[in-house]
N, C-alpha and C positions, 0 to 999 in steps of 0.2 A: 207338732205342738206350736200353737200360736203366741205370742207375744204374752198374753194376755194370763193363759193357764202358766205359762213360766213362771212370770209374778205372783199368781195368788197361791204355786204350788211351793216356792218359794218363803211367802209369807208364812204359809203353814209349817215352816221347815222354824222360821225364825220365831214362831210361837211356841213351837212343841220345845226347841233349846232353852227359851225363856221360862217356859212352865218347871223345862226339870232344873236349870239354875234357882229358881226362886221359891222351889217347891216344900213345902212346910214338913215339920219333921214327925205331925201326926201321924198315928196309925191309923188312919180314919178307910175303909177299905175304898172306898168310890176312889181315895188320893191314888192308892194303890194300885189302881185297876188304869186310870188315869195314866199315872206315871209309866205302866208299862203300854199303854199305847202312845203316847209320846216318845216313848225309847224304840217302838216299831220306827215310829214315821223319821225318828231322825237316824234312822237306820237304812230307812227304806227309800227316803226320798231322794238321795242321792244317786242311788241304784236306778231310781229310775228316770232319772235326770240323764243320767249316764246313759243310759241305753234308748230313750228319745233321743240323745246327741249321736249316736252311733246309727242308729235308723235317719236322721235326717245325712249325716254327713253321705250314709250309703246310696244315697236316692239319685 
């Protein structure tokens, strides 16, 4: 992983937190649907942060 996807993978980490901090209290389903893929990626992105760090460290 280059410099470059770190940051923007990153940035997506720091939108998907932003989205569910700020995320309004309708029932509207798209929010819904939304919400749970923002709950993946800030789930997810860490995981795979972690395991680029663990593949670069082993190299």
């Amino acid at each position: 992983m280059n410099r470059i996807e770190f940051f923007q993978v990153l940035t997506l980490w720091f939108v998907a937190a932003t989205f569910l901090r700020s995320g309004s209290g309708n029932s509207n389903p798209a929010l819904v649907v939304m919400a749970f893929v923002a709950l993946g990626l800030i789930y997810g992105i860490p995981v795979y942060l972690l395991v680029e760090l663990v593949d670069h460290i082993a190299e």
